[in-house]
VOPAGU-2260 file (C-alpha; in pm, 1 decimal, decimal comma):
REM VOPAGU-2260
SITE   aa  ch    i         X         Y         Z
SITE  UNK   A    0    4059,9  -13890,4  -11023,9
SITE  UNK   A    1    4108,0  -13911,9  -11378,0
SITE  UNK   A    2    3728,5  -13899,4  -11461,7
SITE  UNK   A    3    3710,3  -13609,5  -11255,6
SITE  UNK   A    4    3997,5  -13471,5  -11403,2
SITE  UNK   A    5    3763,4  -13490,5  -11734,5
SITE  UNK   A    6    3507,4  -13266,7  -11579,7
SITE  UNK   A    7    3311,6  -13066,6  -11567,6
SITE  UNK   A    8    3299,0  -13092,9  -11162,6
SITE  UNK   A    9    2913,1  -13099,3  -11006,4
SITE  UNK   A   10    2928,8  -12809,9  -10782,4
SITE  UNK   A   11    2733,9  -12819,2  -10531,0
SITE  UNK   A   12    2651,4  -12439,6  -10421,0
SITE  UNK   A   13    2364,2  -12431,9  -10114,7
SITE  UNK   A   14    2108,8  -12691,5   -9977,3
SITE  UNK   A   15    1811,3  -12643,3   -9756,9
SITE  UNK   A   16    1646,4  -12883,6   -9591,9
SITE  UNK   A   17    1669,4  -13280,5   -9821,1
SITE  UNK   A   18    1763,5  -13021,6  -10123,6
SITE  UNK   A   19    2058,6  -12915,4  -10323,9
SITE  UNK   A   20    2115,5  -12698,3  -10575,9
SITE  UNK   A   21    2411,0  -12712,4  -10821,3
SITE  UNK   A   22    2596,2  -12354,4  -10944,9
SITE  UNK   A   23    2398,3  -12316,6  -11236,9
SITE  UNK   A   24    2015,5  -12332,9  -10991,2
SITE  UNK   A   25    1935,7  -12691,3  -11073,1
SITE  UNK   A   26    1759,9  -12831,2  -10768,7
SITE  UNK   A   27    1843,9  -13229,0  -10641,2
SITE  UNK   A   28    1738,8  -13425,9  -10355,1
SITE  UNK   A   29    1975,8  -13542,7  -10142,5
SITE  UNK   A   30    1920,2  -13904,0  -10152,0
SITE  UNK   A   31    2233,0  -13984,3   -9959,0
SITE  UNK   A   32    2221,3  -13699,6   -9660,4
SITE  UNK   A   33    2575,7  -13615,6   -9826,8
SITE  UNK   A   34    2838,7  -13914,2   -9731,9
SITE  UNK   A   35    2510,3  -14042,1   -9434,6
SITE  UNK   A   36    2592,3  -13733,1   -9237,3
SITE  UNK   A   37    2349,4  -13448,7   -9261,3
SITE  UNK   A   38    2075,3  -13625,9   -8985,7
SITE  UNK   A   39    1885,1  -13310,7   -8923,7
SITE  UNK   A   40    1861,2  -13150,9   -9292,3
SITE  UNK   A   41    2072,7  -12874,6   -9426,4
SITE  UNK   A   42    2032,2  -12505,8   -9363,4
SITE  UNK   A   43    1944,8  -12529,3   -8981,3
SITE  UNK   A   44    1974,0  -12138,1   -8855,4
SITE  UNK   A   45    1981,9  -12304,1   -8496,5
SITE  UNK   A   46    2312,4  -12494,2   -8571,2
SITE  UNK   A   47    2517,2  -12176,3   -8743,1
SITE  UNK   A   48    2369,8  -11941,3   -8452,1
SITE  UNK   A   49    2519,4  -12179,4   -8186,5
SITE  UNK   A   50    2817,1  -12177,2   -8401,1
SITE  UNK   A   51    2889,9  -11843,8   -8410,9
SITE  UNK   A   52    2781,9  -11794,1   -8044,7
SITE  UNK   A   53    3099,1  -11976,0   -7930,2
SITE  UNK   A   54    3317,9  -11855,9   -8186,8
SITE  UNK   A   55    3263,2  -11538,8   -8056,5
SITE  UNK   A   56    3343,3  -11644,0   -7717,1
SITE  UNK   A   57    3615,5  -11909,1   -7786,2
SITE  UNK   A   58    3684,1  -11997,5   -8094,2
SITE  UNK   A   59    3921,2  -12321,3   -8040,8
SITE  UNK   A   60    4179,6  -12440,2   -7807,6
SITE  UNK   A   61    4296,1  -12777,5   -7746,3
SITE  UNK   A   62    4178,5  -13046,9   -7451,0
SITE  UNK   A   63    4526,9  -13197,8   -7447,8
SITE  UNK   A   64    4631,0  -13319,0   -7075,8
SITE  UNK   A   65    4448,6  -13156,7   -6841,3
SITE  UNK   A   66    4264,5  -12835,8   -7055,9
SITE  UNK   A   67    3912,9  -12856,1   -7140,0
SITE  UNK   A   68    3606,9  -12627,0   -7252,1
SITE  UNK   A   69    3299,5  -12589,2   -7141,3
SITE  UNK   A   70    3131,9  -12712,3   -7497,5
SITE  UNK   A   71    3339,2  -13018,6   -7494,1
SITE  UNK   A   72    3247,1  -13118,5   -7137,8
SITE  UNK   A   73    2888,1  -13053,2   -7188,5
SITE  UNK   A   74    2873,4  -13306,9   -7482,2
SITE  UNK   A   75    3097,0  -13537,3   -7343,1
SITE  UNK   A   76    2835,9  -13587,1   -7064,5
SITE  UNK   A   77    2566,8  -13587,1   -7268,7
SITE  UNK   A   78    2681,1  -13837,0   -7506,2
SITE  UNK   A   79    2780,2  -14051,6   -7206,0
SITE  UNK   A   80    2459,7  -14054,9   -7077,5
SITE  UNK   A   81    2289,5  -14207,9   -7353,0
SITE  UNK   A   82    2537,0  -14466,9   -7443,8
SITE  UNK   A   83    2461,1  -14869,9   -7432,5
SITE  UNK   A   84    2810,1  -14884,3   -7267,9
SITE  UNK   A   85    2912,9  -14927,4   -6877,6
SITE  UNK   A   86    3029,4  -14660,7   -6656,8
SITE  UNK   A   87    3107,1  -14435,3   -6988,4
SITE  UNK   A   88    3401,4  -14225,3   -7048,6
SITE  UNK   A   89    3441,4  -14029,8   -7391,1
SITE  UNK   A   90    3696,9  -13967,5   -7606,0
SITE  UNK   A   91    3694,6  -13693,0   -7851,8
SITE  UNK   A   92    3784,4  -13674,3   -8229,0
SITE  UNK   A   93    3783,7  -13509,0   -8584,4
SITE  UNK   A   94    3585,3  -13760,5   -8740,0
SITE  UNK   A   95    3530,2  -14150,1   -8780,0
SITE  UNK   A   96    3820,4  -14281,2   -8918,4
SITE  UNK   A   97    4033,6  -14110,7   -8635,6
SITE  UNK   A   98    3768,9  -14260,0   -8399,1
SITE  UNK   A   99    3861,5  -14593,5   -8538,8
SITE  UNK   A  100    4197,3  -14585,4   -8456,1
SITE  UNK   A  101    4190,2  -14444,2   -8132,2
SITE  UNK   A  102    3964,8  -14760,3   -8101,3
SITE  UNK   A  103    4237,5  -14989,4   -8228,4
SITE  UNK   A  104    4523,0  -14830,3   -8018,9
SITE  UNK   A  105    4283,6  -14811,8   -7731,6
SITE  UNK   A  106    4226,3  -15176,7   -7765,9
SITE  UNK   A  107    4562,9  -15306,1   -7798,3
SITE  UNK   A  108    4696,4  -15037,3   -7481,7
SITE  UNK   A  109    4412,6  -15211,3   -7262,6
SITE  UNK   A  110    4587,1  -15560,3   -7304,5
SITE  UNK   A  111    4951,8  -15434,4   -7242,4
SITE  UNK   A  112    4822,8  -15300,7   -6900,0
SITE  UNK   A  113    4634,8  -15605,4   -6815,3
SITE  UNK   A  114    4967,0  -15818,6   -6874,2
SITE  UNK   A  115    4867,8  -15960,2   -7193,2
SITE  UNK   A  116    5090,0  -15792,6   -7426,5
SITE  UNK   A  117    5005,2  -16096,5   -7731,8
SITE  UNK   A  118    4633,9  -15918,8   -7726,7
SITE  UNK   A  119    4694,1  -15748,8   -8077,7
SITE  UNK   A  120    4524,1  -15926,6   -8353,0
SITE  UNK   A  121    4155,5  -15741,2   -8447,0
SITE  UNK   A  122    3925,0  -15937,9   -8641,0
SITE  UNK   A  123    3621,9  -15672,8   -8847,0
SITE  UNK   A  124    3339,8  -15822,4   -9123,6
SITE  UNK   A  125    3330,3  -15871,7   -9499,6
SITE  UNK   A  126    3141,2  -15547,5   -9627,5
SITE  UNK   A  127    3245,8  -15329,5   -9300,7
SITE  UNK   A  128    3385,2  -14994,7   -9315,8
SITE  UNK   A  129    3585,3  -14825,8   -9096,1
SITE  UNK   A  130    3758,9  -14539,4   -9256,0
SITE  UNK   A  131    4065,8  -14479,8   -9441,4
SITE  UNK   A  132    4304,9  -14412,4   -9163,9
SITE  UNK   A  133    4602,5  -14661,1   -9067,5
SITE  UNK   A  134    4393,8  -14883,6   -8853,7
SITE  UNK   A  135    4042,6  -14865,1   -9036,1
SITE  UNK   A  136    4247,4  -14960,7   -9392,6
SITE  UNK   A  137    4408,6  -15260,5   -9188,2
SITE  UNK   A  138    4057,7  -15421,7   -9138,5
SITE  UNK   A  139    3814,6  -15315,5   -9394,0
SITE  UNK   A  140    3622,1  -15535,8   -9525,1
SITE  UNK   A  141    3632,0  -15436,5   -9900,0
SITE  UNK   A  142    3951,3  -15547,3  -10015,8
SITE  UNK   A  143    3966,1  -15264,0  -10345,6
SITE  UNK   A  144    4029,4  -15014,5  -10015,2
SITE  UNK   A  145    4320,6  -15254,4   -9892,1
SITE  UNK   A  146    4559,8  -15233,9  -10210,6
SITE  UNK   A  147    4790,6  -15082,1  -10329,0
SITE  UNK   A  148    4945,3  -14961,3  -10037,1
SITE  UNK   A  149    5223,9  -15233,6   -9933,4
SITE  UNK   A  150    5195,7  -15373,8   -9606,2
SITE  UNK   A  151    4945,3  -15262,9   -9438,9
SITE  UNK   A  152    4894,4  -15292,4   -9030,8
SITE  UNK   A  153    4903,4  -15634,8   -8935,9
SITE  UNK   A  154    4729,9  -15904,8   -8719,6
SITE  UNK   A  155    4428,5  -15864,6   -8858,6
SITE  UNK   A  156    4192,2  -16064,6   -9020,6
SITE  UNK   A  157    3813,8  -16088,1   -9158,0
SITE  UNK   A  158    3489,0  -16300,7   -9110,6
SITE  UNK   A  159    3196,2  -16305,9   -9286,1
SITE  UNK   A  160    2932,9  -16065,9   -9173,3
SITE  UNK   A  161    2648,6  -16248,6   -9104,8
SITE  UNK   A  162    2811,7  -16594,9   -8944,5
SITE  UNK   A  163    2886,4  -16549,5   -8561,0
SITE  UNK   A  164    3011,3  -16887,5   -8582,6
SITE  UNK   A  165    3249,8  -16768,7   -8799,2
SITE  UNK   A  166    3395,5  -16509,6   -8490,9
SITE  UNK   A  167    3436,4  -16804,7   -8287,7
SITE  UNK   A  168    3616,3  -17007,9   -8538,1
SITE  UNK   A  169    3839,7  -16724,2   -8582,6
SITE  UNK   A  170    3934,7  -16635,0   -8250,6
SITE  UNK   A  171    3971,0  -17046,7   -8162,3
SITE  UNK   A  172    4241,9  -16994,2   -8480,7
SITE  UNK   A  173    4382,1  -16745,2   -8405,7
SITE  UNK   A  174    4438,7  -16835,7   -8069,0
SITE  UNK   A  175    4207,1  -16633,8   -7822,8
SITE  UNK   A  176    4525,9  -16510,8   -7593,4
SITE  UNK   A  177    4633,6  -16303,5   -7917,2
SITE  UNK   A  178    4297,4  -16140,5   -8034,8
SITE  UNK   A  179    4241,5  -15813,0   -7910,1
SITE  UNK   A  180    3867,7  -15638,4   -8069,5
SITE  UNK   A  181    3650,1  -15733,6   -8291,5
SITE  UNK   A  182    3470,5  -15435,6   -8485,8
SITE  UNK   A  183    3135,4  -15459,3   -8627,2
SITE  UNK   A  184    2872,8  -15206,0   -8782,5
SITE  UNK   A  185    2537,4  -15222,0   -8641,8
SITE  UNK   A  186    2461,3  -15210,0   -9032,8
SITE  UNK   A  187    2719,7  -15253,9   -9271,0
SITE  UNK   A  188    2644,9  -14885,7   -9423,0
SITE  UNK   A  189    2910,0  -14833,2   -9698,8
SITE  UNK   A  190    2953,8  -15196,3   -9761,0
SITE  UNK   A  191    2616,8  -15208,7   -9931,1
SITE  UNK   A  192    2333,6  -15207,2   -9633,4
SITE  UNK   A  193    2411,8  -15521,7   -9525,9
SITE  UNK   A  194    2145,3  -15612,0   -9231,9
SITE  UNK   A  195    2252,0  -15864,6   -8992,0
SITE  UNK   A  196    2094,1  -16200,5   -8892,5
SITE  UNK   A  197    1855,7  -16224,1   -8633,5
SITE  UNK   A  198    1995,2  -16274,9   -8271,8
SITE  UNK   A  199    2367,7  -16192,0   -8432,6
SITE  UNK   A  200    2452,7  -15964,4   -8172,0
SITE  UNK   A  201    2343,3  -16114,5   -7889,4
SITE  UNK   A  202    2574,2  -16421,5   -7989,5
SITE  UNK   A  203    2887,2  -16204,0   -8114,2
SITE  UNK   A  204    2853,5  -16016,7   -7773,4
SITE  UNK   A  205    2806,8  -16389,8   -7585,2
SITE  UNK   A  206    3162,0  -16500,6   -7787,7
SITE  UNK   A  207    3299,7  -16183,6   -7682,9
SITE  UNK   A  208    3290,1  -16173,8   -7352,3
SITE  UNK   A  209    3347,2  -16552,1   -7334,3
SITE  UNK   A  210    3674,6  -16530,2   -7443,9
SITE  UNK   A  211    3747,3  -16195,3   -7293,3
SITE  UNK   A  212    3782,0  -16034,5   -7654,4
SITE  UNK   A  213    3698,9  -15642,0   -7672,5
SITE  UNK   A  214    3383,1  -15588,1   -7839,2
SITE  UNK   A  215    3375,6  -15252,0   -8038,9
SITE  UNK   A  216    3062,8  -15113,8   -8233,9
SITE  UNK   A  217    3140,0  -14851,7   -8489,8
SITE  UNK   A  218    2832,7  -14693,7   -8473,7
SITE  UNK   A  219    2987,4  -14386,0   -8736,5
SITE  UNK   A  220    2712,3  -14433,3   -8999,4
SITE  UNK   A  221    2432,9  -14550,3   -8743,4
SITE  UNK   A  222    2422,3  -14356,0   -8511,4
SITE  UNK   A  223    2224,1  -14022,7   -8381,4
SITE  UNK   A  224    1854,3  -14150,9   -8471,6
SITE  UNK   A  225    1955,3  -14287,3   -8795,3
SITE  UNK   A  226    1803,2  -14606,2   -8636,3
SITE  UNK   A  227    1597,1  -14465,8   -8425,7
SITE  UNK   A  228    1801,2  -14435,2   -8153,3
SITE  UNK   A  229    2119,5  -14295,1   -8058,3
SITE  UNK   A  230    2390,4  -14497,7   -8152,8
SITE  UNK   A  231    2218,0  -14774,9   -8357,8
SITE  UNK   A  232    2348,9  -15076,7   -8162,2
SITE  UNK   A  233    1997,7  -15036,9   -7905,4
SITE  UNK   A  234    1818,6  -15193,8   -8167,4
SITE  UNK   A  235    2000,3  -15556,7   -8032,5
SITE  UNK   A  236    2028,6  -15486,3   -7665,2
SITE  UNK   A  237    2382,9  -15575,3   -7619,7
SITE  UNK   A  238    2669,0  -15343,0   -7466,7
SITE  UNK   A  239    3003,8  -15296,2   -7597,2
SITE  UNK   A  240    3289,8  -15240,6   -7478,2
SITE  UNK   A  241    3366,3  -14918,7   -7730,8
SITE  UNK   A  242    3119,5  -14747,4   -7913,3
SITE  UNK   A  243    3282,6  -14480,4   -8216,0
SITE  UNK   A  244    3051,8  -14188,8   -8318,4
SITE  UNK   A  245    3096,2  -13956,4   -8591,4
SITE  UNK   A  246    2888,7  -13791,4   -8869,3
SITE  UNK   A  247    2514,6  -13789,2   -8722,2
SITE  UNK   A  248    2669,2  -13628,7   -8417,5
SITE  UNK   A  249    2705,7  -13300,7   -8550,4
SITE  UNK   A  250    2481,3  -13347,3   -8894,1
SITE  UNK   A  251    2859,6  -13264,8   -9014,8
SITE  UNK   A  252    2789,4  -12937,5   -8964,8
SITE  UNK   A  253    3143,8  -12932,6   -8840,2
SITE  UNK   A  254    3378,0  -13228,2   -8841,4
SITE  UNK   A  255    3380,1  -13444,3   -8497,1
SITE  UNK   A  256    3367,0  -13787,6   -8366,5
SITE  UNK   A  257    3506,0  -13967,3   -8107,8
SITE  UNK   A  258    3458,7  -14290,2   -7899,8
SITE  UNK   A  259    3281,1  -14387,0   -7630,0
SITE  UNK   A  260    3498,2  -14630,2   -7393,0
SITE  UNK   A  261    3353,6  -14866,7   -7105,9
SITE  UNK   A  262    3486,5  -14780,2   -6728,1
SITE  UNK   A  263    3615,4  -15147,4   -6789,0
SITE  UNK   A  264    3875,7  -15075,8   -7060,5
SITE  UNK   A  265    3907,0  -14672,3   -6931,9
SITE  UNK   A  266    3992,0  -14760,0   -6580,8
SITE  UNK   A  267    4355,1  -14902,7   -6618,3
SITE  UNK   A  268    4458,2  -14528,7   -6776,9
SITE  UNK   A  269    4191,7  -14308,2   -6564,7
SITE  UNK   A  270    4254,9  -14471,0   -6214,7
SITE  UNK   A  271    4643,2  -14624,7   -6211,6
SITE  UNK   A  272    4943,5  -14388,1   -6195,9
SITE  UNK   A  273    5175,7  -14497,5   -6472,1
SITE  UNK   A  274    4966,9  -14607,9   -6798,8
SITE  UNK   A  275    4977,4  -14274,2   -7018,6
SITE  UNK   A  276    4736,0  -14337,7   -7360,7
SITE  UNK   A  277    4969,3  -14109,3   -7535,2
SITE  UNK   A  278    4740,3  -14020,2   -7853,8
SITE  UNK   A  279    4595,3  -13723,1   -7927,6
SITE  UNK   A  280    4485,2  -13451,2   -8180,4
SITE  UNK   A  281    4503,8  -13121,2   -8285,5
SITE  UNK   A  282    4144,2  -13012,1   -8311,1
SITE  UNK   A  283    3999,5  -13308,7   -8105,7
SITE  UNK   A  284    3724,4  -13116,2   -7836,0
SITE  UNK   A  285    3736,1  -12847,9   -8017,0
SITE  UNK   A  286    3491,7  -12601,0   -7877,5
SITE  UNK   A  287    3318,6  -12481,2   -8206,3
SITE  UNK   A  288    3257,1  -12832,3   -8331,1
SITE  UNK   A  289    3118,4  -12962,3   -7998,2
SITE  UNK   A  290    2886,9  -12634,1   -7987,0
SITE  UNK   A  291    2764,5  -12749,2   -8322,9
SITE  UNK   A  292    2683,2  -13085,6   -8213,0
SITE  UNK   A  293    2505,6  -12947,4   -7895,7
SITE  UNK   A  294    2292,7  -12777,7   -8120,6
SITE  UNK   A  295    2219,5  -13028,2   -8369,4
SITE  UNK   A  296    2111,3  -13335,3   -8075,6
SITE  UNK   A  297    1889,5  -13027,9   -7931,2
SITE  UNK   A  298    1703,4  -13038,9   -8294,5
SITE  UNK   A  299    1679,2  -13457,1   -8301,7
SITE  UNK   A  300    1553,9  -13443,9   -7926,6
SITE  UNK   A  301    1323,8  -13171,1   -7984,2
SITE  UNK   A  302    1192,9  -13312,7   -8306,4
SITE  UNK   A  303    1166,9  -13659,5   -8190,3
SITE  UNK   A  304    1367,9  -13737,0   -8448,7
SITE  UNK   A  305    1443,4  -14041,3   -8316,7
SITE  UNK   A  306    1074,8  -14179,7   -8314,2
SITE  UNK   A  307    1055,0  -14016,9   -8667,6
SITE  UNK   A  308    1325,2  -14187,3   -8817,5
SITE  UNK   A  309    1129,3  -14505,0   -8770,9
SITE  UNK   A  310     816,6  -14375,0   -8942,1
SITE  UNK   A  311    1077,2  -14273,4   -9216,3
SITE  UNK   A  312    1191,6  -14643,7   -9227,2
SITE  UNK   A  313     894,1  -14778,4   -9311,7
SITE  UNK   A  314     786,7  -14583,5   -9576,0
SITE  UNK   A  315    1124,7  -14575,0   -9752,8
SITE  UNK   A  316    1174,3  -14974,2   -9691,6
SITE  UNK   A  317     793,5  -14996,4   -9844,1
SITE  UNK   A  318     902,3  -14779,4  -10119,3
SITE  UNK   A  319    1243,4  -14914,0  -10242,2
SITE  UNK   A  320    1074,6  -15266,5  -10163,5
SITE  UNK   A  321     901,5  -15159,2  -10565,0
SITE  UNK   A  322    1178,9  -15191,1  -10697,2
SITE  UNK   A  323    1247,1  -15552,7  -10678,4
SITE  UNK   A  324    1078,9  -15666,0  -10922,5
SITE  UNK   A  325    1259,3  -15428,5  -11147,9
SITE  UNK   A  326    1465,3  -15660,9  -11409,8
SITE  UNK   A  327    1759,1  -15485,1  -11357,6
SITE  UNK   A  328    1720,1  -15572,7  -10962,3
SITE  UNK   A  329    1832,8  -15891,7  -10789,8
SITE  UNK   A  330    1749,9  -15771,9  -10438,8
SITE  UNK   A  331    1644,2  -15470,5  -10154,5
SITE  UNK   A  332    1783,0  -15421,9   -9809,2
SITE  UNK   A  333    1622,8  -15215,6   -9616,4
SITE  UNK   A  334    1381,0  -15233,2   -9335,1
SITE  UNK   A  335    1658,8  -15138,7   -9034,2
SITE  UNK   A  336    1714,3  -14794,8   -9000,7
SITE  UNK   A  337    1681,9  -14502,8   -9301,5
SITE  UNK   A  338    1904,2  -14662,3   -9537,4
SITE  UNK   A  339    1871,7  -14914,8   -9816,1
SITE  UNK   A  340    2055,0  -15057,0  -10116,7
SITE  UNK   A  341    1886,7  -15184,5  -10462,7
SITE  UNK   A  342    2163,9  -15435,5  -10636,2
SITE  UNK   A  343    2141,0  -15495,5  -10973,2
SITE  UNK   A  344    2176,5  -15872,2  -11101,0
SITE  UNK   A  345    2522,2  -16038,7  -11233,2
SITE  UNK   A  346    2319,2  -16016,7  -11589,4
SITE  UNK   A  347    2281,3  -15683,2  -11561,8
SITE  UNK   A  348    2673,1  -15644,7  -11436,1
SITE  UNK   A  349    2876,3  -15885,4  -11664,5
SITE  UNK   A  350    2598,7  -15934,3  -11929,5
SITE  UNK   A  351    2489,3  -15625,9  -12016,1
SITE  UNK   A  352    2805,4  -15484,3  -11868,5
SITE  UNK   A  353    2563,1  -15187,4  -11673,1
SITE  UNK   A  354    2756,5  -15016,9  -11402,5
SITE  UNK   A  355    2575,9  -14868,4  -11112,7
SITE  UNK   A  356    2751,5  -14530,0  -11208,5
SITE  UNK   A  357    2554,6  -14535,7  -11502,8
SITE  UNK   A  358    2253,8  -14568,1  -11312,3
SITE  UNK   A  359    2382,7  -14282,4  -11053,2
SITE  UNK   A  360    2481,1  -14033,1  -11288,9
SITE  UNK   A  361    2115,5  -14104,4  -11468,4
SITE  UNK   A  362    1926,7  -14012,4  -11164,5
SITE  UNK   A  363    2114,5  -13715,1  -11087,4
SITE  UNK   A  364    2076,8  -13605,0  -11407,7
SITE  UNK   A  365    1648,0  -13640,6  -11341,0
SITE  UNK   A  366    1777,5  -13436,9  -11026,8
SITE  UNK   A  367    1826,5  -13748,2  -10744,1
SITE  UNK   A  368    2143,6  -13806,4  -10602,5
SITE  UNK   A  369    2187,7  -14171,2  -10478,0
SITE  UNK   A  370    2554,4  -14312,3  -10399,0
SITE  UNK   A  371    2669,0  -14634,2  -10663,3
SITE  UNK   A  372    2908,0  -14858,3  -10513,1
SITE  UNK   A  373    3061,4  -15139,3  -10702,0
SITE  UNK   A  374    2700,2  -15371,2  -10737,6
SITE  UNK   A  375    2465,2  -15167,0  -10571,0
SITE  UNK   A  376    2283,2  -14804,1  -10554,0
SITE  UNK   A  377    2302,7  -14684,3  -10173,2
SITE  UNK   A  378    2041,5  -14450,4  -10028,9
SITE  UNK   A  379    2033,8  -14276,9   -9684,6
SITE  UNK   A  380    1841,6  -13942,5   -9690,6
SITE  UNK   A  381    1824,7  -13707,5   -9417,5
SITE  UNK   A  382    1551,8  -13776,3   -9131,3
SITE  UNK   A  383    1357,1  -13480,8   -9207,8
SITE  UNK   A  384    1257,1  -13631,9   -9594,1
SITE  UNK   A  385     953,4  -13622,4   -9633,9
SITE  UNK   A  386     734,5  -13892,3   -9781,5
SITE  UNK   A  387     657,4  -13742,9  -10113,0
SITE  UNK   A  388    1037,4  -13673,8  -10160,5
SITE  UNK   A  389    1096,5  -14059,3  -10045,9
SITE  UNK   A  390     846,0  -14153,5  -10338,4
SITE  UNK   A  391    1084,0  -13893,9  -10551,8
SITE  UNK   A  392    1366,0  -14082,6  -10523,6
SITE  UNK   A  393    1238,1  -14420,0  -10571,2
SITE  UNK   A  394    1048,4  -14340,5  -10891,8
SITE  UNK   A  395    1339,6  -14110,3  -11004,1
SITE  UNK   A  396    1615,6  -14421,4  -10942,1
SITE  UNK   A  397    1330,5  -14633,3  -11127,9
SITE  UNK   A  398    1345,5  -14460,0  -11456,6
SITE  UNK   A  399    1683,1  -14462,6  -11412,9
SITE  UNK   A  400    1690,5  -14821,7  -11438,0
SITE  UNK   A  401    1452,3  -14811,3  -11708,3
SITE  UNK   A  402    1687,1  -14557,3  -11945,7
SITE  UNK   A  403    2029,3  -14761,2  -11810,9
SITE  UNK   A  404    1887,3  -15055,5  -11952,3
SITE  UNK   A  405    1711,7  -14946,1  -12276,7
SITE  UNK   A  406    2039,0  -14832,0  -12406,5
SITE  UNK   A  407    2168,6  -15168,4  -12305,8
């Protein structure tokens, strides 16, 4: 805040398409589809018609108890129908990080009406993100997100993100009458495109369901053809028990998320007189947003985007995959879905003291826009980039590197 509080702000004023233009008509590609969101591209006519279709019919009213709209139906269905989960119910939201703890309530409700009241403790993965809300700050996996807050939710704890041994060994600690979830990205997104070991899901979802533990994907980043599918989790051919959506769904084009719950942990609410999930929220279902989302999964289905996200995953994987031997560079990952992260080497960090906001702020100012977390320079463009604008970005973030480090 206090850098930004130095100005001057970047302004973003339009975008069209993997473009955006600041106030003053300087153009940038959109290296990071905004925070992973925008799927489909900005400026889609089809999404704002559909929009103001239902605004002009019903503009918003809540789906608390028993009320529902059509638009929020519709969606619900549709999502369901796609989802790796079984017998599907759906549960709608604002965003991800409310998805995530509707997830985490969810979870420890289920084990109160099963009799197992000790079921609280969730266990999530170094590097994951889950939002900022009460229950996604409890089990982040970054712990700069975790302080300075006081005591945060507890009975949680965190494993490494690429050791399914390390689950087990947890729950066995633990104790696996007291663990409730365990959350895990299909790709650590935020966390710094962390890819996960071969066969790692098909052993955390073996652990899982050997010692009854709920299994929830957050699919928030992932999802809606991101991998090439629609909720990123296909790619291992496992099914959870929860899956939580956000961003992709609607291109955020309007806010919305929500979570997609197995007939397993739905049925003890849905079917038996006497369990209420009392949790709900103001604009979740709301009528606009859904219409929005409609919209936008008519564009990926129509466009294939979903088989052209993995012709966009090659390229950009072959592309960043240049930069390694960059000296500046200590390693790519990419290759699993259109997203990718070039870190920069502990020399670079602590020697040369070089901070990947250096780098950033260099490529936006050659008109790229890349996202710098603490070791690392994140990309995830929208699925409609094109390959010339892929080899934009990765020679634009390339003498970027080059001018970071000749004034180092």
């Amino acid at each position: 805040m206090n850098a930004v509080a130095k100005g001057p702000e970047f302004v973003v004023a339009r975008a069209e398409g993997a473009w955006l233009w600041d106030q003053f008509g300087d153009r940038y590609l959109d290296g990071t589809a905004s925070l992973w969101y925008c799927n489909v591209g900005h400026g889609r006519a089809e999404i704002a018609d559909a929009v103001h279709r239902q605004m002009s019919t019903l503009d918003a009213y809540t789906v608390y108890g028993d009320f529902a709209n059509v638009p929020a139906m519709e969606l619900s269905e549709r999502l369901a129908a796609h989802a790796p989960v079984q017998d599907p119910r759906v549960i709608l939201t604002c965003g991800g990080g409310e998805s995530i703890d509707t997830a985490a309530k969810l979870a420890r409700s289920y084990w109160v009406t099963q009799g197992q009241p000790g079921r609280q403790h969730l266990i999530s993965r170094t590097g994951g993100y889950h939002g900022l809300n009460g229950f996604g700050t409890s089990i982040i996996g970054m712990e700069r997100f975790r302080t300075g807050y006081g005591k945060l939710i507890e009975d949680t704890s965190v494993v490494p993100y690429d050791s399914a041994a390390a689950l087990e060994a947890e729950i066995l600690r633990v104790g696996a009458d007291r663990v409730a979830a365990f959350f895990a990205e299909p790709v650590i997104g935020a966390g710094g495109v962390f890819l996960p070991p071969e066969n790692y899901f098909t052993d955390v979802a073996r652990i899982c369901q050997k010692y009854g533990v709920l299994f929830i994907v957050d699919s928030v980043i992932c999802g809606f053809a991101r991998m090439g599918n629609w909720f990123g989790i296909e790619r291992f051919g496992v099914n959870p028990d929860m899956i939580v959506f956000a961003k992709g769904v609607s291109s955020g084009y309007l806010p919305l998320g929500g979570v997609v719950v197995s007939g397993r942990v739905a049925d003890p609410f849905w079917n038996e007189a006497g369990n209420p999930f009392l949790h709900g929220t103001t604009y979740a279902g709301h009528p606009t947003a859904c219409a929005a989302a409609m919209a936008n999964l008519d564009i990926l289905e129509r466009e294939d985007l979903f088989t052209v996200s993995r012709e966009v995953e090659t390229h950009l994987d072959s592309a960043l995959q240049g930069l390694a031997g960059h000296p500046l560079v200590a390693e790519v990952r990419s290759g699993v879905g259109v997203m990718g992260a070039v870190e920069l080497t502990e020399e670079a960090l602590t020697g040369r003291g070089i901070t990947t906001a250096e780098v950033f702020a260099e490529a936006r100012t050659r008109g790229v826009v890349v996202r710098p977390v603490p070791k690392a320079l994140l990309v995830s463009p929208p699925l409609i980039v094109t390959w010339e604008q892929i080899d934009h970005l990765v020679s634009t973030l390339s003498a970027a590197l080059d001018a970071v480090m000749a004034r180092h």
